[in-house]
Structure formats: C-alpha cells, structure tokens
N, C-alpha and C positions, 0 to 999 in steps of 0.2 A: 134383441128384444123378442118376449112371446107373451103373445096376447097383451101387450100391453107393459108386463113385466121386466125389466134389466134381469139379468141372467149373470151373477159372477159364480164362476164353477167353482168351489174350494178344494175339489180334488180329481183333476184328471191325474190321465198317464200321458208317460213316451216310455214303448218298447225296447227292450236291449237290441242293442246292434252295434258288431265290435268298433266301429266310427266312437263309440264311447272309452273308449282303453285307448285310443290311436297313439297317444302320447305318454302311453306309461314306461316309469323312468327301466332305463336299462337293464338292473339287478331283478326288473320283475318281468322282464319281457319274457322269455320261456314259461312262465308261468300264467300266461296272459289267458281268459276264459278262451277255451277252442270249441270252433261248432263239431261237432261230430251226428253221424248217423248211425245210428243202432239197428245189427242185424237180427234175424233172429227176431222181428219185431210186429211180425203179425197178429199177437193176441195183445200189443199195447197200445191200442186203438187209435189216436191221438197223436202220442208220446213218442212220437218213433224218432227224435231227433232232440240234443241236450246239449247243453254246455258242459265241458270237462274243464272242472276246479281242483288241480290238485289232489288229480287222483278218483274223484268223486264226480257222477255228473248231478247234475240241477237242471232243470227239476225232472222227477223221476213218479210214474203213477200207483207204484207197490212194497210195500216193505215199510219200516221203521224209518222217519222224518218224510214220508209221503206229502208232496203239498203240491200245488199247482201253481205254474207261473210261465210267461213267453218263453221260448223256446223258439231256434234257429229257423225253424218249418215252419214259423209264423211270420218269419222281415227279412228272413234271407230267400232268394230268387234258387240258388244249386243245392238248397236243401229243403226246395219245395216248397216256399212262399211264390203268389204269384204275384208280379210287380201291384196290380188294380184291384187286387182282392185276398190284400194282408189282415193282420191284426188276431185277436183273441178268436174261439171256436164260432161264437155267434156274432162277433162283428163282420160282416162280411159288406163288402165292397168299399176298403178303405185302402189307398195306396200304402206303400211298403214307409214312402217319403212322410206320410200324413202320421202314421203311429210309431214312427222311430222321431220322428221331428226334423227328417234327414233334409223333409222340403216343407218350411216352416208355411208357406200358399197354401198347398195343399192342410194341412193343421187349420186354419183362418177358414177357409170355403167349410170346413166339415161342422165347427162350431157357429158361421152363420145357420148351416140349415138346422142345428139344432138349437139355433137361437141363445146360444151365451155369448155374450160381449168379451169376457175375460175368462181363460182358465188357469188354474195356479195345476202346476205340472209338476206329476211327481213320478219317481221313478219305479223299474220292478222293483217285489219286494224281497226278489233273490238279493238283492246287493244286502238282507241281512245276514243269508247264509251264506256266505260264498266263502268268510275264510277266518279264522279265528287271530291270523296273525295280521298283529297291530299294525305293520309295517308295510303288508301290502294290500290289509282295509284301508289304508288312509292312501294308496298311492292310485287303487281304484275308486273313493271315492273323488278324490279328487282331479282328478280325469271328467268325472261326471258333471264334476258340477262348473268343470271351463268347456264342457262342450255344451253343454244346457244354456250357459250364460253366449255363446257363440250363435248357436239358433236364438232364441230368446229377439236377439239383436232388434230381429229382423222386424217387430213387432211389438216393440219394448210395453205397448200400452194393453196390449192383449193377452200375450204369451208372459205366463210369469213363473219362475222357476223356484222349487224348494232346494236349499244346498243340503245335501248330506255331509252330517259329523261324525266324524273316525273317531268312538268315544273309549276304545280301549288303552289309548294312549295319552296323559297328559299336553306334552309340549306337541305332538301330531295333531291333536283335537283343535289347539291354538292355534298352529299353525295353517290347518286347515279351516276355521273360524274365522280367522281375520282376510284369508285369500276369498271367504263366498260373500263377504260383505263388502269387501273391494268391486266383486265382481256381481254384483248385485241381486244377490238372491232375496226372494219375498220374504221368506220365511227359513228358519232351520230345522230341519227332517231329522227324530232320534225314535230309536223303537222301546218297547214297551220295556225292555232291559237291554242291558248290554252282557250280551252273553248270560252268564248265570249269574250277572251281577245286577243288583236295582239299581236304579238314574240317583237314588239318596245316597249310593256307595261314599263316604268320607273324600276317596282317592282321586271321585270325579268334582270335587266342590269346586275347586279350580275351572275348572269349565264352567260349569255354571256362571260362576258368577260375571263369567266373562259374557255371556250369551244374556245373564240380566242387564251387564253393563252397556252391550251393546242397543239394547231397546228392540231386535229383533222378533219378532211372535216363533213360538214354537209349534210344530205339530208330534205328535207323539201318531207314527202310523201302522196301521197291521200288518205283520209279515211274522214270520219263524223264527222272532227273535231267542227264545229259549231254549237250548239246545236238549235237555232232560226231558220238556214236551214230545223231543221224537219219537221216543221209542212208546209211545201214545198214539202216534200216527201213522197207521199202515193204511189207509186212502187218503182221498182229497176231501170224503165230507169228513174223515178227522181230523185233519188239518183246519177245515173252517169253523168247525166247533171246539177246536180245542187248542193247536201249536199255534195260530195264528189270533184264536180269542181271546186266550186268559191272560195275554199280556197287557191286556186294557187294565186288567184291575192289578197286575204288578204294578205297572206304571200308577194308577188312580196310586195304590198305597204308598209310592215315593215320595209323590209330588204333594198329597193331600196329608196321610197319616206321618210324613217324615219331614212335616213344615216345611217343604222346599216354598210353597206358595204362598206360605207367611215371612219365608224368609226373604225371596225374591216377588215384595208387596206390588211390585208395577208391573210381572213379567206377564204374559199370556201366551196360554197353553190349549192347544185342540185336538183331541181324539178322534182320531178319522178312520173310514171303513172297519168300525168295530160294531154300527150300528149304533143305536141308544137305549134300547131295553137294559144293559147292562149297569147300566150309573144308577139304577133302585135299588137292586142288589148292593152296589161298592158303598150306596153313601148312607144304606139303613143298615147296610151289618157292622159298619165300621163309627157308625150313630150309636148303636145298642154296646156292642164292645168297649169304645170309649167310656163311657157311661160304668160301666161294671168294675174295667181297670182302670182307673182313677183310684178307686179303692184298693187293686192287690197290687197293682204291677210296683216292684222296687223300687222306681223311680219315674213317677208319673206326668216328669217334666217330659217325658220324651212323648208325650200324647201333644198333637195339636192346640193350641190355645180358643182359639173357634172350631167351629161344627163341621164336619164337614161338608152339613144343608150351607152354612153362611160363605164358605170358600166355593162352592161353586153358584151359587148365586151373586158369583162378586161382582160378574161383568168381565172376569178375565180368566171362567173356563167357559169354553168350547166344543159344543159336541155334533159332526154331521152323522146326521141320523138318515135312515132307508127314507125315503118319499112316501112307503106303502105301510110304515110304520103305524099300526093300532094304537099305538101308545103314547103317538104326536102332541095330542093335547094335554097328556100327563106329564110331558119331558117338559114341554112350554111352561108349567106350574113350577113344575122345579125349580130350571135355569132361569125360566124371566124369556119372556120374547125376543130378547137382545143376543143371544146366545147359542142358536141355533142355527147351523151350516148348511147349504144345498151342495150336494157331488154327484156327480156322471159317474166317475169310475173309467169315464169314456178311454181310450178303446175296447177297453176289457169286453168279453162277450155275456157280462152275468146280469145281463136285462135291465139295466139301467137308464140305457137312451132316452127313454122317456120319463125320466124321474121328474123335470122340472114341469111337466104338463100334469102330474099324477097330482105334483104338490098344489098348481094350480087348481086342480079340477077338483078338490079335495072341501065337504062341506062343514068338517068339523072344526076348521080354523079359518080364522076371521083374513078378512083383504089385507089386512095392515100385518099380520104374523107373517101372510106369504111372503110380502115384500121384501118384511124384514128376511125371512130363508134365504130366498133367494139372490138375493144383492145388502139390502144395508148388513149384515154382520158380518160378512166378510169382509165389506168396507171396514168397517168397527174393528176387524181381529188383520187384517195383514194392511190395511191404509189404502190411499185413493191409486186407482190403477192410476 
C-alpha cells in the first residue's frame, strides 16, 4: 500500500537469464541464446555484451533493427553484472535474484518498498525477436513460461505471470495455450503482430478462439514485433518511436477494424507500454475512414458493425498509460474510469519507479480515478490476486 492506496502493478519485468531455456528440448539445444562479450567494444557505451541468436546478437545499439533490451552485463556476474547492483542502466541496486526472479524474496522486499501489493510479470521484449522459426519460438516460449510458473510458486498471491504464445504455428500455439493455463498464467502475452502478419490473419482464428474459449484476458505488449520496422531503426530512440510503437495501432486495426472484438464479445484485451496518447490517433482516423468507406469499399461488410469510440468504451479494452501522461484526463473520457492500467516497468531503468506516487500526487484526476488505476481495473482486467 502507498499512501493509502493498494498498489496492483499490470506490468513489471523479469530479466533474461539462461535459467530460462534450462529445459529446452534437445533438437534446440546448440541453438540455445549464448551470452557472449563483444570486443572491439569501447565506442558501444552500454552494449558491450549480447545474446547470440542464430547467428545474430540481440540486442545491439547501431545499425538497422537497433532497439534496446537486458543483455548478459546486466544478471549475469562473468559478464559483468554485479550480484547487489543488477538490472536496467538506471535501476541500480537491485540483486541479480530480484530482476531475473531467480530469488522470488528478494522480487517481494523490492515491491514492498515500492509499495505494490501485486505485480503481473512480464517478460524481455527480445523473446519477439529472437527467431522467426515456429519451432524453436514455441520451444523458447515455452521454457518461459514453466519457469515463470516455477518462481511464481513461491508467492502465488503476489507474483503473477503472463504466458507467452508461439503464434506462428497453429497446433504449437495450442499446444502451448493449454500447457500456460494448466500452469497458471494471469494472462496471455501476444505482440502487436506476428511477424509480418496481423493477430486478424485468417490462419491464426483457431487460436483465437481458443484463448476466447478459455476466458483468459490478453495483453497485447511492446517489443519489435515487425520485422520491415527494422530497417527504420538504426538507434534506440528509433526503436521507441517507431519498431516498438506502431505496433499498437497494427494490433488496435486487428482487434478493433477486423471485428476480432465483436467477434470474441466476452474476451479482454490491454495494450501495455505503448503509453496512451496513441488510442486518439487509432480510434479518430479509423472513425473518419469508416464513415467514408461504408460508401466505396466493395464490400463494406468487412468494416466493424460498432464504432470504434463504442468497442473501446466497452469495459473490455484496456490501456496502461505513463503516470506523467498530459493527456490522463482525456484518455479517462474516452475509455471510462474503469479502463485504465497503473505499470512500473520495474526493473527497467526508464524512470518509472515512481509512477504510482506521480499518479497519486496528480491534481487533475479525482480520488476515486486513482483508485481505480491503481488496483480496481486491474482487478477488473486479470481477476482477484
């Protein structure tokens, strides 16, 4: 609690740390991410240590698909992490155990003092990039999400995991859908596309509807999910402005412009670390468009049957927005009070620590909005810890 407040976080992290692959099956073992250090490495500030995927390291600070993400120098100890002062560039003094979730105590001591009760844990957003082949996305996702569920354990009412789904493959997406609800994940984690394909793809219905059948909440979260974005991004602030941004409104045009959310009437869906300024943009141009092609498009059945104001006002979209957001009280008009997410980002070092005091301390939203940020909708969007 802060100040008063219940505190549920809708979107931390755990750090990569190979303890996440320990179990992956045999045919992928040589392939398994490797820490490596990089010589030659004094003008890459930061970055001097990556993961080798197949050829490629991730993440990397220059060149075409530039983006940022942990890296070995940040949770491993012989590539220069130090055990009591791990994690992101500006997290500092957080054990190696506390940001990998390696020592689930240490995770619990870090979130009392930042006063959250509950954090729903999500992982890097490298596991978008790491591999285009179906077969050994789904044999690293799932890896992830029986060691999530393993830590998790320890704290079942606190620590709450998102499962990641392997969406490239039909019967792999199933099968790793039905193993993260066995295993009790909060939520289901899918990116803004799958690869260069939308989440409305025909090929992935089948999933879908299994993930509506399941009654599960979805988050849709930011990472590099589009691979055509890379060659757009030669830094990290291109990366957060654009390979890791625009997939909000791929994903908004699936889910909204391609009736998955009238199709799938009961499911709920949250857009996380994309901020909220963006949902003006997705739901006025995609307002004004509608409206014009009703009249030319050949077949105007394929336009949404409601608005796209009336599907996200439904109570079952979701958006967490920056704490410092100017725009707070215009997103609250939109969505409804019910609808809006509080995230740390924690351990990440991009200044968030103190999001949930900012929202507190914040005089253009009333006591009862805070509340609801901060704890009641995420109650609402993933259910009672």
């Amino acid at each position: 609690m802060l100040n008063g407040f219940r505190i549920y976080d809708a979107d931390a992290h755990v750090m990569m740390t190979p303890e996440m692959w320990r179990d992956l099956p045999k045919e992928y073992h040589l392939r398994r991410p490797r820490p490596i250090s990089i010589g030659d490495s004094a003008d890459l500030a930061h970055w001097r240590t990556a993961w080798l995927l197949d050829g490629r390291i991730e993440p990397h600070p220059y060149g075409p698909g530039t983006h940022a993400a942990n890296n070995p120098g940040m949770t491993m100890v012989e590539y220069g992490a130090k055990p009591d002062n791990a994690g992101d560039f500006n997290a500092e003094g957080l054990s190696i155990g506390c940001v990998t979730l390696g020592d689930p105590t240490a995770r619990l001591k870090e979130m009392d003092k930042l006063g959250a009760e509950v954090q729903m844990l999500f992982p890097s957003t490298l596991y978008a990039t790491m591999t285009a082949d179906p077969g050994y996305e789904a044999a690293l996702f799932r890896c992830y999400n029986r060691y999530m569920a393993a830590q998790c354990k320890h704290s079942p009412k606190r620590l709450k995991w998102a499962g990641l789904l392997p969406m490239r493959d039909v019967k792999l997406a199933l099968e790793a859908l039905d193993e993260l609800l066995k295993l009790g994940a909060g939520t289901v984690m899918v990116f803004g596309t799958v690869g260069e394909r939308m989440q409305s793809d025909p090929a992935f219905r089948p999933i879908w509807d299994a993930i509506a059948a399941s009654k599960i909440p979805v988050c849709v979260h930011m990472a590099m999910s589009f691979p055509p974005f890379d060659q757009l991004c030669n830094s990290i602030q291109d990366a957060n402005m654009i390979g890791k941004a625009m997939p909000a409104q791929i994903g908004f045009v699936a889910l909204v412009g391609h009736r998955m959310m009238e199709r799938y009437a009961d499911m709920k869906v949250a857009f996380l670390e994309f901020g909220g300024e963006w949902i003006f943009y997705s739901v006025g141009r995609m307002s004004h468009y509608m409206e014009i092609n009703k009249r030319r498009m050949a077949d105007p059945a394929m336009l949404p049957k409601l608005t796209p104001e009336e599907i996200v006002k439904s109570g079952r979209f979701f958006l967490a927005v920056e704490s410092s957001d100017k725009m707070m009280p215009h997103e609250l008009a939109l969505l409804g009070d019910g609808q809006l997410l509080y995230s740390s980002d924690f351990p990440h070092g991009e200044g968030r620590d103190s999001a949930a005091m900012e929202i507190i301390e914040r005089a253009d939203i009333t006591e009862e909005q805070k509340r609801k940020i901060l704890w009641d909708n995420a109650v609402k969007f993933f259910g009672e810890p």
